[in-house]
C-alpha positions as CSV (number, residue, x, y, z in Angstrom):
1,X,158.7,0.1,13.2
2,X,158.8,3.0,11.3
3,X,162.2,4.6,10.4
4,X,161.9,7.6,13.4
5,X,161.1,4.9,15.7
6,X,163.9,3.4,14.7
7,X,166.5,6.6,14.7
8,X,165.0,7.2,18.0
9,X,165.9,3.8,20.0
10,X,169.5,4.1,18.2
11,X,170.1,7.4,19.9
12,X,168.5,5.3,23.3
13,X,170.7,2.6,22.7
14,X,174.1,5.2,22.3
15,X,172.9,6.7,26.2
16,X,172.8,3.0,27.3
17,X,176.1,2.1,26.1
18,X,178.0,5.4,27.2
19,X,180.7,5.3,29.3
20,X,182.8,1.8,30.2
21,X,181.0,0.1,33.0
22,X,178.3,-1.4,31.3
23,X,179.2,-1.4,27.6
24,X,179.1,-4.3,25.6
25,X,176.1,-6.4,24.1
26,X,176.6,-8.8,27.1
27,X,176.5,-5.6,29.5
28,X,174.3,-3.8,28.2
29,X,171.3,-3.9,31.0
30,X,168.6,-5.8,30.3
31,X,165.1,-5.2,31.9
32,X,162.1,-5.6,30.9
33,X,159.9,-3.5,30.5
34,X,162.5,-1.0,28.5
35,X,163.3,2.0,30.6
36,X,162.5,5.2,29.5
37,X,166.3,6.4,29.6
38,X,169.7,4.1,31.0
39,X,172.9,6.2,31.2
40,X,175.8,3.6,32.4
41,X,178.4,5.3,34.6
42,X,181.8,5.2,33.9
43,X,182.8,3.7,37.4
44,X,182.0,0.1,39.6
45,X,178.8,0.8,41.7
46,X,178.8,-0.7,45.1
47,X,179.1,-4.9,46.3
48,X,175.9,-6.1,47.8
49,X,176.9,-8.6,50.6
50,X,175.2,-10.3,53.1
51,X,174.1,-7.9,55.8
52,X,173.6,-5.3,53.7
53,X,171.3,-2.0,54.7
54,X,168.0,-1.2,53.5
55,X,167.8,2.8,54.6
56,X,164.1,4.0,54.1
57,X,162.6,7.3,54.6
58,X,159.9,7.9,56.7
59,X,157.2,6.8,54.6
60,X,155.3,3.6,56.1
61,X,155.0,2.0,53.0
62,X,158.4,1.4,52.1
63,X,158.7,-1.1,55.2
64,X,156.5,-3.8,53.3
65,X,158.2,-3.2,50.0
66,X,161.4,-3.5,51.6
67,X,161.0,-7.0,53.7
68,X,159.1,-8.4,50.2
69,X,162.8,-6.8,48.1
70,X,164.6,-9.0,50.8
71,X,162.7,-12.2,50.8
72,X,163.3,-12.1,46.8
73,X,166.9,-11.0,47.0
74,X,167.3,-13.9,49.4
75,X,165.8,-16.8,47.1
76,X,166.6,-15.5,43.9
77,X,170.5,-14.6,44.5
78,X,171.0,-16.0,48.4
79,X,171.8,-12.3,49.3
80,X,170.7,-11.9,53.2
81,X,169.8,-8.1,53.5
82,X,168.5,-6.3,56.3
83,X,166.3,-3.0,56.8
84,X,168.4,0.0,59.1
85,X,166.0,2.9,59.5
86,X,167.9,5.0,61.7
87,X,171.4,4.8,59.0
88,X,172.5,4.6,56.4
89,X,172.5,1.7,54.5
90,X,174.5,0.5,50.7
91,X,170.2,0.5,49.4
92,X,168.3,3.9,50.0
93,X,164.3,3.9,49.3
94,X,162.7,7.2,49.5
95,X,160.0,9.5,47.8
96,X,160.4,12.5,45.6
97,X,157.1,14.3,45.3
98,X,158.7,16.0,41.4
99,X,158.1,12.2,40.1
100,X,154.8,11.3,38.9
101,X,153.7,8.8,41.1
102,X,154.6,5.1,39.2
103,X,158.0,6.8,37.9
104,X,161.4,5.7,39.8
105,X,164.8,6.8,39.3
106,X,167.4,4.1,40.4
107,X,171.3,5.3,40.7
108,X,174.2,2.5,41.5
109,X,176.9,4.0,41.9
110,X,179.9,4.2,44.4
111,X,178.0,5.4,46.8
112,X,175.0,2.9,46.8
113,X,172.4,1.9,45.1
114,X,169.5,4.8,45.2
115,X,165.9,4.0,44.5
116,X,163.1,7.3,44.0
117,X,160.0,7.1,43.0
118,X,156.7,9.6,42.4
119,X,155.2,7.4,45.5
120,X,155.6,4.0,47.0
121,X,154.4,2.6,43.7
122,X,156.9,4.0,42.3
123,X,159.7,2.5,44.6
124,X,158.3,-0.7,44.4
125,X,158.7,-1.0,40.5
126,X,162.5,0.5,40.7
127,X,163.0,-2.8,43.5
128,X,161.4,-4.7,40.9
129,X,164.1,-3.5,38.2
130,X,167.0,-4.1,40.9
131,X,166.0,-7.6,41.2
132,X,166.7,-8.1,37.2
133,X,169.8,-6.2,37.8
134,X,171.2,-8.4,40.3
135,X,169.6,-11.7,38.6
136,X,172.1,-10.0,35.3
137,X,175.3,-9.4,37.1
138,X,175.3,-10.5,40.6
139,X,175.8,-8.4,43.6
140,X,178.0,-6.3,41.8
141,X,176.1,-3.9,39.4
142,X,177.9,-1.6,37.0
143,X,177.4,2.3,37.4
144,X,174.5,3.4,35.8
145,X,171.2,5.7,36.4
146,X,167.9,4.8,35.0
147,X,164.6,7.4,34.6
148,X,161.2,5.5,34.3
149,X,157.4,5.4,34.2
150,X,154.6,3.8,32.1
151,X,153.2,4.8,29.4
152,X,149.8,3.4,29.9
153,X,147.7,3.6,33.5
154,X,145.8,0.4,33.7
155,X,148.2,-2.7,32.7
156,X,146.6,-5.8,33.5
157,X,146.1,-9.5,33.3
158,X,143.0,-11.6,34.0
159,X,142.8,-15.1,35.2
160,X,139.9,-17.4,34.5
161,X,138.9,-19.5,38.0
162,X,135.4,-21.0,36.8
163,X,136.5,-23.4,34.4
164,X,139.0,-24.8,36.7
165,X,139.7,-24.1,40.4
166,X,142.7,-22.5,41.3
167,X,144.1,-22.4,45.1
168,X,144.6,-19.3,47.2
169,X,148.8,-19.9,47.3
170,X,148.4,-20.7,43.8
171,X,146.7,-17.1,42.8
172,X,149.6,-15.3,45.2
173,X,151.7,-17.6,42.3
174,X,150.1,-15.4,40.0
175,X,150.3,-12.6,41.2
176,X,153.9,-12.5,42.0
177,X,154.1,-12.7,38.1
178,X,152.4,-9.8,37.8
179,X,154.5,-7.8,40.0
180,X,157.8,-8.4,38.2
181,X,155.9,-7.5,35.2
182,X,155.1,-4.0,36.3
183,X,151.3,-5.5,36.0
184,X,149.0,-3.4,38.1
185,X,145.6,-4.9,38.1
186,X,144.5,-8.6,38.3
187,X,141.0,-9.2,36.9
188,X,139.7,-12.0,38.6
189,X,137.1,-14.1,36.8
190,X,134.7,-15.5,39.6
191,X,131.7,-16.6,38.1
192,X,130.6,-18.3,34.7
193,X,128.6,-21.4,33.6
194,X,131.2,-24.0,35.0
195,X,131.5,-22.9,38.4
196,X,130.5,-19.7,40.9
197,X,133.4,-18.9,43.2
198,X,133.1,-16.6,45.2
199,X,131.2,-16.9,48.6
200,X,128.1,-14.4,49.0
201,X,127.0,-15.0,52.9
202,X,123.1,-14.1,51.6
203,X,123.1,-16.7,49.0
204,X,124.7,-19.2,50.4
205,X,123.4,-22.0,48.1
206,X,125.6,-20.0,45.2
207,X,129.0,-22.1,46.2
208,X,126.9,-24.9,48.0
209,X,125.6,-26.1,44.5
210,X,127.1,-23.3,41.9
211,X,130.7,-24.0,42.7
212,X,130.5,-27.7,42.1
213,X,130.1,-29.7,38.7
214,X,130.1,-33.5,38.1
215,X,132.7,-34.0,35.5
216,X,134.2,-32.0,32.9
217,X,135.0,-32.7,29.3
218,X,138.0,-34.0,28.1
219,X,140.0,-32.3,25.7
220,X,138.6,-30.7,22.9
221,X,136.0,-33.7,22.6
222,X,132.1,-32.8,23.7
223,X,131.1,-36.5,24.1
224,X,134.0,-38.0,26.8
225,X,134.0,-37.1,29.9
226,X,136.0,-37.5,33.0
227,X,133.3,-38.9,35.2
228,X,135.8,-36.5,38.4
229,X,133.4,-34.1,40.6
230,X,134.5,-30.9,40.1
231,X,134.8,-27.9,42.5
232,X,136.0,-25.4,44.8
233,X,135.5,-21.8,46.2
234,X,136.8,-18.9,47.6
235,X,135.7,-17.7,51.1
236,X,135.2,-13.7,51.5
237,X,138.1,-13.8,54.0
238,X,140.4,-15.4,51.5
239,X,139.4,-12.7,48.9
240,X,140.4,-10.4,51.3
241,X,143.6,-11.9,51.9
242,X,144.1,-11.9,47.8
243,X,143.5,-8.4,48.1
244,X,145.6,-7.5,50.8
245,X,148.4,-9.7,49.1
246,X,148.0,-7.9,45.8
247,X,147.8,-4.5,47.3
248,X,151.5,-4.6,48.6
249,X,152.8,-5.4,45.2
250,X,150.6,-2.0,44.2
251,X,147.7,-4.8,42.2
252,X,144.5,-3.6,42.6
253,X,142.6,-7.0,42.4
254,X,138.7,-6.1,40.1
255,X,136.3,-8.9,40.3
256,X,134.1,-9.9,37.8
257,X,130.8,-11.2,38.2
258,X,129.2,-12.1,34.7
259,X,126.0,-10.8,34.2
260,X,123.3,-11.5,32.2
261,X,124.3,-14.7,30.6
262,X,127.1,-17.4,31.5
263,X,124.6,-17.4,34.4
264,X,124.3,-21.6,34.6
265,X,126.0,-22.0,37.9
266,X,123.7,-19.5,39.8
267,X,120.4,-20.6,38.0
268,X,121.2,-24.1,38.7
269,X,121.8,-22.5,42.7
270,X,118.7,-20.6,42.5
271,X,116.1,-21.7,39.6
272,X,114.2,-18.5,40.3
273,X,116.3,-16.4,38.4
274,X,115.8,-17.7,35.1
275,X,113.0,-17.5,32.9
276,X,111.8,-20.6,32.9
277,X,112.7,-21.3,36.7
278,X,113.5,-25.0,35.8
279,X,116.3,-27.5,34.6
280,X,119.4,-25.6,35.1
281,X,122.9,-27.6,35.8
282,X,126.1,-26.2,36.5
283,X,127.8,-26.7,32.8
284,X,130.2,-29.5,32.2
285,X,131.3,-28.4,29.0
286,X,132.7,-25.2,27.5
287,X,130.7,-22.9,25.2
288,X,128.1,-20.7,25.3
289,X,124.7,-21.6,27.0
290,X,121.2,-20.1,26.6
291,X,120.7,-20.1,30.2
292,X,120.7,-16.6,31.3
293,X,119.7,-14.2,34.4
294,X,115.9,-13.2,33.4
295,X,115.7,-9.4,32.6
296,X,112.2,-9.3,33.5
297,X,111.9,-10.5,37.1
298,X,112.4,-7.8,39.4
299,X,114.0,-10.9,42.0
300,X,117.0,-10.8,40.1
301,X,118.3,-7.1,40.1
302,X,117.4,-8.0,43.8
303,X,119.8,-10.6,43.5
304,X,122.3,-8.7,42.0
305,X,122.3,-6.2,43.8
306,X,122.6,-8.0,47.1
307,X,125.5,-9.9,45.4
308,X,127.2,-6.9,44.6
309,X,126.3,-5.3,48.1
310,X,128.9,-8.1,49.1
311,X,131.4,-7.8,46.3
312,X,131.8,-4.3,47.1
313,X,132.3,-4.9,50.6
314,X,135.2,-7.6,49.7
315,X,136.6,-5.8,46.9
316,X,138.1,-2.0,47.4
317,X,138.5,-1.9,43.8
318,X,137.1,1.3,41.8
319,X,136.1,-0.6,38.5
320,X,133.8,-3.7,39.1
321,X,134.0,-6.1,35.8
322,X,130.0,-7.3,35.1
323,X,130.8,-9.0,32.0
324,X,128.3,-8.5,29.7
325,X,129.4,-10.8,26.9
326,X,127.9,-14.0,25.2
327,X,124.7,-13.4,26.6
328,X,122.1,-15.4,23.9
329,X,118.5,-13.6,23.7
330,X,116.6,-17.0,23.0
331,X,115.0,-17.0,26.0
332,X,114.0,-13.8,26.4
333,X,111.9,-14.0,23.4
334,X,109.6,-16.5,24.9
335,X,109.3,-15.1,28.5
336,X,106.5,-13.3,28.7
337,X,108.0,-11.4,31.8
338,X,111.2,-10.1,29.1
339,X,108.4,-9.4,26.6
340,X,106.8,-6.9,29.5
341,X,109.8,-5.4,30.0
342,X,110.4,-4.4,26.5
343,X,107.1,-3.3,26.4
344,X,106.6,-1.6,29.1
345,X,110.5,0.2,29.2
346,X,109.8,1.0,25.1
347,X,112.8,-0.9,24.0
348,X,112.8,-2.0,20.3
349,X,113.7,-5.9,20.7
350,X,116.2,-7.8,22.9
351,X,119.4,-6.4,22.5
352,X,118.2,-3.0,24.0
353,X,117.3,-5.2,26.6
354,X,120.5,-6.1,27.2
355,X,121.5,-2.1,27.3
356,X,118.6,-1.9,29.8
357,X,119.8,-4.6,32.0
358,X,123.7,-3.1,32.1
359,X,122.0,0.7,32.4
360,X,120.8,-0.8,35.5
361,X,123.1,-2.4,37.0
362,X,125.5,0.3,36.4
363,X,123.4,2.9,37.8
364,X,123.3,1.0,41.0
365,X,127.4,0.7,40.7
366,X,127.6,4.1,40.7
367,X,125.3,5.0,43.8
368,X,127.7,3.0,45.2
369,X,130.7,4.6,44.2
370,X,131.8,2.5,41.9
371,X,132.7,2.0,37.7
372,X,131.2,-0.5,35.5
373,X,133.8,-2.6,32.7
374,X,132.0,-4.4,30.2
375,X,133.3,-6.6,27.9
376,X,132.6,-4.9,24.0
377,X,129.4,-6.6,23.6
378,X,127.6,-4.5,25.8
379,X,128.1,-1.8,23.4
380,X,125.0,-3.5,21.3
381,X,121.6,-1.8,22.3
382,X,124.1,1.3,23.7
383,X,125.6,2.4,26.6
384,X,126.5,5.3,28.8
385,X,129.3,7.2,28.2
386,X,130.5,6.3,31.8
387,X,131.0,2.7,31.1
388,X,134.7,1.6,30.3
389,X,134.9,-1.6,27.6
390,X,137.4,-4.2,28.0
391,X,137.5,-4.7,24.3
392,X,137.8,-8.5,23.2
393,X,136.4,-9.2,19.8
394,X,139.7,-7.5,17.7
395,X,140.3,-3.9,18.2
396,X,136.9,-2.4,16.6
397,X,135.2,-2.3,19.8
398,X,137.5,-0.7,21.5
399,X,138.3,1.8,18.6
400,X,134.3,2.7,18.3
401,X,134.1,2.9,21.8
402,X,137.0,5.8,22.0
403,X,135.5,7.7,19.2
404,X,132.5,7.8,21.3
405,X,134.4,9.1,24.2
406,X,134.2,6.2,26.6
407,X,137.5,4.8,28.2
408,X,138.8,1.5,26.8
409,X,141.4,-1.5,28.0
410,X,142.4,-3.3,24.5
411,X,142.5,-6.8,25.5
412,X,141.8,-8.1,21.9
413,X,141.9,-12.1,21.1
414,X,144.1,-11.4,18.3
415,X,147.2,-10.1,20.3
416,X,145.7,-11.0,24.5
417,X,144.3,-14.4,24.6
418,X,146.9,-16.0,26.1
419,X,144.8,-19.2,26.3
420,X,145.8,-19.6,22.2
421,X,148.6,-21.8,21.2
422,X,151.9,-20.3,21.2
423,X,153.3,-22.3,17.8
424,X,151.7,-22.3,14.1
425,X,151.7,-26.2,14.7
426,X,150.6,-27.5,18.2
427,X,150.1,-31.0,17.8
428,X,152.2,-33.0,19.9
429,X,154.7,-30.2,20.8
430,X,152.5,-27.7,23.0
431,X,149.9,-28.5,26.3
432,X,146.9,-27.7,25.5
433,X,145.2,-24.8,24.2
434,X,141.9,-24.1,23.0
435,X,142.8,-23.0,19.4
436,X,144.2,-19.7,17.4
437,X,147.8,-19.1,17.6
438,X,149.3,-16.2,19.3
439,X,153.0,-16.1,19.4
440,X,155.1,-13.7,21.5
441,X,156.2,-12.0,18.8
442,X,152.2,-11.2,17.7
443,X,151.7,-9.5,21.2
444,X,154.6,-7.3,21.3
445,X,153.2,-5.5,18.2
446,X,149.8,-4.6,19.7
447,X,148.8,-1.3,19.4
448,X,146.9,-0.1,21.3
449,X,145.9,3.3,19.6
450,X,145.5,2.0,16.3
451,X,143.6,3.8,13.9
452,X,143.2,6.6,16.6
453,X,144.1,9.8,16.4
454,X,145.4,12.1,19.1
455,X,142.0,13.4,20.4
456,X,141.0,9.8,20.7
457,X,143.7,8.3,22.1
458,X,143.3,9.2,25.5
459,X,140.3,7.2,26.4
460,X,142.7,4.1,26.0
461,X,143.4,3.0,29.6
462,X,145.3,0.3,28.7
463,X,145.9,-3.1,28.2
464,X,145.2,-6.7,29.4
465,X,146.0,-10.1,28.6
466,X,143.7,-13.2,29.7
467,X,144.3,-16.8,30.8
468,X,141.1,-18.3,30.0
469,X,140.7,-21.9,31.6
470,X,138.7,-24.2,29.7
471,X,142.1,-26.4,28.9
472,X,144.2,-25.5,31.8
473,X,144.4,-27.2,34.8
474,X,147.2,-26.3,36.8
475,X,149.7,-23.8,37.8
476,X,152.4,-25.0,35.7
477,X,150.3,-25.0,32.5
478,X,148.8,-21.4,33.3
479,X,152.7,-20.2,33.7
480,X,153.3,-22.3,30.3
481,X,150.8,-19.6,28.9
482,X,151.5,-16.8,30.9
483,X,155.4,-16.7,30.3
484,X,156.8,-14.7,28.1
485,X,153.7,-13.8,26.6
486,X,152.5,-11.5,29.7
487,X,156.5,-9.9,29.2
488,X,155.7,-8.6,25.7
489,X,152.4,-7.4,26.6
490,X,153.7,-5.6,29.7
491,X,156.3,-3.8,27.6
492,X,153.0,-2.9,25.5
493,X,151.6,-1.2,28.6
494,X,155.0,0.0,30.2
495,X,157.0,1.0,27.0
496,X,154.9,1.5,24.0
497,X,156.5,4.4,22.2
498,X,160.3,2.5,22.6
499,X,159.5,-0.8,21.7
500,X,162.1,-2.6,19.6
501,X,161.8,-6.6,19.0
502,X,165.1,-7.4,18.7
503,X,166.3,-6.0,21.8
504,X,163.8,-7.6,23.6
505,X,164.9,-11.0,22.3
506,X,168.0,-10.3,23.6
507,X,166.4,-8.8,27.1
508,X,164.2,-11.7,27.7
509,X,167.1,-13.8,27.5
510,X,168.9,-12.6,30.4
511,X,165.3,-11.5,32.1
512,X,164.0,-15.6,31.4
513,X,166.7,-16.2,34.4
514,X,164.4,-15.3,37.2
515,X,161.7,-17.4,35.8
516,X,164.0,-20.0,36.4
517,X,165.1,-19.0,39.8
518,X,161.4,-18.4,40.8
519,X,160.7,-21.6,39.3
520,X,157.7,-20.4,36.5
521,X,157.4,-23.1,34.2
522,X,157.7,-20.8,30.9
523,X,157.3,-22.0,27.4
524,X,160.7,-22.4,25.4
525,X,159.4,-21.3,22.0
526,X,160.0,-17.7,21.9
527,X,163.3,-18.4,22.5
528,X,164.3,-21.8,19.8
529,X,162.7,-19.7,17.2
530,X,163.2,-22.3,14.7
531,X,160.8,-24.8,16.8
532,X,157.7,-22.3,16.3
533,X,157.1,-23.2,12.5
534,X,156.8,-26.8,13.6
C-alpha cells in the first residue's frame, strides 16, 4: 500500500479508537467490508433483549428487511425481536433521502440503535453490519456511529449450475452469502456443454434431453468415469422464486445463457442448430468442445431469440450475460451456410463472425430493453460500444475495453476464480479444485483500475468472483471455496480506497464467527497461515 494509503487508514484507525467504549484491539469493531468512517462513543449503547422493538418508518420496504433482521438475530444470537410500527422501539429503520441510495449511517447509543440509509438498500446493508456487531459483542454494543457506502456499483459473484446441479434451497444458501457480503448481483450460469438448466416452455426438449448427462468424469482424469446419470433443472417458477428471494436481500439475479459455443447440451436437444445437424451429446467431460450454435442458419437466431423472449420474461434483470467465450471456429469453416454468411455480411474470416453473431443478438437485447455482458472474448472481431465485458482472461481485456469507452466488471482468473486452489500445495490437504492457486491474500489486492487513469476509470463497474463447477459437487465444497475468498473480494468492491491487510486479518477473525453460526463450511487456511505453504 503506498505510504498515503497507509497515513490515511492510521488517521481512520485514531477515529475508530476514540473515546472509551470501544477501544482496545479486541474492541475495536470489526466488519467487513471496512466502513467508510467508525467514531466509537464514549458511553454504553443500549441492551438488546428478547422482545425488543423494531420501529420502521413508513416505507413498505423496511417490513421484509425487518422480519429477514429478526429471523437472523434469532438463529445467530437467540435474540427474539419483534417489529412495533406505531412506537417506538430500542431499533429504528428509516430513510434519509441526503444519503445516496446504498449508503447507511448506524448510531448505538443510549438511546437505541439507529439505522439510515440513502433507500431501502441502504437499510438493509446497515442490518447487515448490526448482525456482525452483535455476532462481536452480544446484545450489548458499545457507543459508536458508523457512515458507509460502496465504492464500486456492481459487486458480484457467479455460480456455475451446468457442471453440477445445485437445488433451489441450496442457491437461497448462496445467496444468503451474498447478502452478508454486501454482494449485489448473483450471475447465474444456466447453460453450458454439461447440462441446460433452465426451463424454456417453447423448447421443451432443451431440459427433456439438455439437462441430463450419463456420467461424468472423475477427478481430474478424462478416461474414468462414474458410470451415475447426471441431471436436473430449474422450472421458470422456481427462477422466479430465486428472483424474488434475491430481490429482498437487494441481489439482482442476471442469467446467463452461453452463446455461440459451449452449445453441446442444446445441439444434442435440437440437432438443427448446429452445422452439421448430427452427433451431438450432452458433454461428460470438462473442456472446450467444437460444437457450437451455427451462425449461418437463420433457425437459430430464431431460437435465440425465442429463448430469450422467455428469459426476459423470467428475469427482471437489466444486464443479460450471453457469454461469448471459448467459442472454437472449426466448424464454421466447413459449413457452407457460415461461409455464406461471411460472404454475404462482407466479414473478413470467422472471428468477425463471431462479432456479427453478438451484434445481433445484442441488437435484439436492446429492442427489448435490455444490456448485453460478454465475457472478454467477444471483444475479438469488435464490438459496440454498448456492450459491457466481464473481463476473465487477466485484466487486459477489461483495461482495453475501458480505454475504448465500454463499461467493464474485472472478474480476472488471476485474483476471481474462486474455483482455484486456495494453498501453493493442494495435494492431500484441500478438496478439489481444478488447478492455479488463488489465496485470500491474492484477492484482496485486486485492483480494479489498474493501469487506468482517471478518465478511464469510470467505465469499471465493478467486480465479480466465480464458482466454476467442474470439481464441485456440493454445498459444502462450493462454501469451502466461497469463504473467505468472496470476503476479500467484497471489501474490493465495498472498500477499495481503505483497504489494509492486516486489519482485515484481524476483522475476518471475529467476522469468521457467523460463518460458524450460519453453519458455512469455510476453508481454515487464511487463517493457520503457516498451513498455506504446505
Amino acid at each position: 500500500m503506498p505510504n498515503m494509503k497507509k497515513i490515511l487508514f492510521a488517521t481512520f484507525l485514531l477515529v475508530v479508537t476514540a473515546g472509551g467504549a470501544c477501544m482496545g484491539a479486541v474492541k475495536k469493531p470489526a466488519i467487513v467490508p471496512v466502513p467508510q468512517q467508525i467514531t466509537c462513543l464514549d458511553r454504553q449503547a443500549v441492551t438488546l433483549t428478547n422482545g425488543a422493538r423494531i420501529h420502521l418508518s413508513s416505507n413498505k420496504a423496511l417490513r421484509g428487511m425487518a422480519e429477514l433482521f429478526i429471523r437472523d438475530a434469532a438463529r445467530e444470537e437467540g435474540l427474539q425481536l419483534k417489529i412495533a410500527e406505531k412506537s417506538a422501539g430500542e431499533i429504528q429503520l428509516s430513510i434519509d433521502p441526503t444519503l445516496s441510495a446504498e449508503a447507511y449511517r448506524l448510531e448505538a447509543s443510549e438511546q437505541g440503535i439507529e439505522i439510515r440509509g440513502g433507500s431501502p438498500a441502504g437499510v438493509f446493508y446497515g442490518l447487515q453490519t448490526l448482525r456482525q456487531l452483535l455476532a462481536q459483542y452480544g446484545p450489548t454494543l458499545p457507543g459508536m456511529t458508523i457512515e458507509d457506502a460502496p465504492t464500486f456499483a456492481y459487486r458480484g459473484a457467479m455460480l456455475d449450475c451446468c457442471r453440477h446441479f445445485f437445488t433451489i434451497d441450496e442457491i437461497k444458501s448462496f445467496i444468503d452469502i451474498l447478502a452478508l457480503h454486501k454482494i449485489n448481483h448473483f450471475h447465474w450460469h444456466l447453460t453450458d456443454d454439461q447440462g441446460w438448466r433452465l426451463e424454456i416452455r417453447r423448447y421443451p426438449e432443451l431440459v427433456k434431453i439438455g439437462s441430463h448427462r450419463t456420467e461424468t468424469v472423475l477427478g481430474n482424469n478424462t478416461s474414468v468415469y462414474d458410470g451415475v446419470p447426471c441431471g436436473g433443472y430449474y422450472t421458470q417458477k422456481q427462477a422466479r422464486e430465486i428472483v424474488d428471494y434475491a430481490a429482498r436481500r437487494f441481489i439482482t439475479v442476471i442469467p446467463e445463457i452461453e452463446m455461440p459455443g459451449h452449445a453441446s447440451a442444446a445441439l444434442a436437444a435440437y440437432p438443427f442448430l448446429g452445422c452439421t445437424g448430427k452427433n451431438y451429446k450432452v458433454q461428460t467431460r470438462w473442456g472446450v468442445f467444437p460444437e457450437v450454435f451455427c451462425a449461418g442458419k437463420e433457425s437459430t437466431f430464431d431460437f435465440l431469440q425465442n429463448v430469450l423472449t422467455e428469459v426476459i420474461e423470467v428475469f427482471p434483470s437489466e444486464f443479460i450475460h450471453l457469454g461469448g467465450d471459448e467459442c472454437p471456429k472449426e466448424s464454421w469453416k466447413t459449413c457452407p451456410a457460415c461461409q455464406k454468411r461471411i460472404q454475404d455480411e462482407q466479414l473478413s474470416d470467422e472471428h468477425e463472425l463471431q462479432s456479427y453473431f453478438v451484434l445481433r443478438m445484442e441488437k435484439w437485447l436492446h429492442e427489448h430493453g435490455r444490456h448485453l455482458i460478454g465475457w472478454d472474448e467477444i471483444l475479438e472481431g469488435g464490438i459496440s460500444q454498448s456492450a459491457t465485458i466481464m473481463s476473465w482472461r487477466g485484466a487486459a481485456g477489461g483495461i482495453a475495453a475501458a480505454r475504448a469507452g465500454n463499461k467493464v466488471i474485472m472478474s480476472p482468473n488471476t485474483h476471481c476464480y474462486l474455483d482455484y486452489y486456495q494453498t501453493r500445495n493442494p495435494q492431500g490437504n484441500e478438496p478439489w479444485g481444478i488447478g492455479g492457486y488463488i489465496s485470500v491474500e491474492k484477492a484482496y489486492t485486486l485492483d480494479p483500475y489498474d493501469q487506468l487513469d482517471e478518465a478511464e476509470r469510470p467505465y469499471i463497474l465493478g467486480v465479480q468472483g466465480n464458482v466454476w463447477t467442474e470439481y464441485i459437487a456440493s454445498v459444502a465444497h462450493v462454501q469451502h471455496m466461497l469463504l473467505p475468498r468472496l470476503a476479500a473480494l467484497a471489501e474490493v468492491g465495498w472498500s477499495y480506497d481503505r483497504r489494509d491487510l492486516e486489519d482485515f486479518r484481524r476483522r475476518m477473525d471475529i467476522f469468521r464467527h457467523l460463518y460458524e453460526l450460519n453453519g458455512y463450511r469455510y476453508a481454515p487456511y487464511f487463517f493457520t497461515p503457516a498451513k498455506q505453504a504446505e
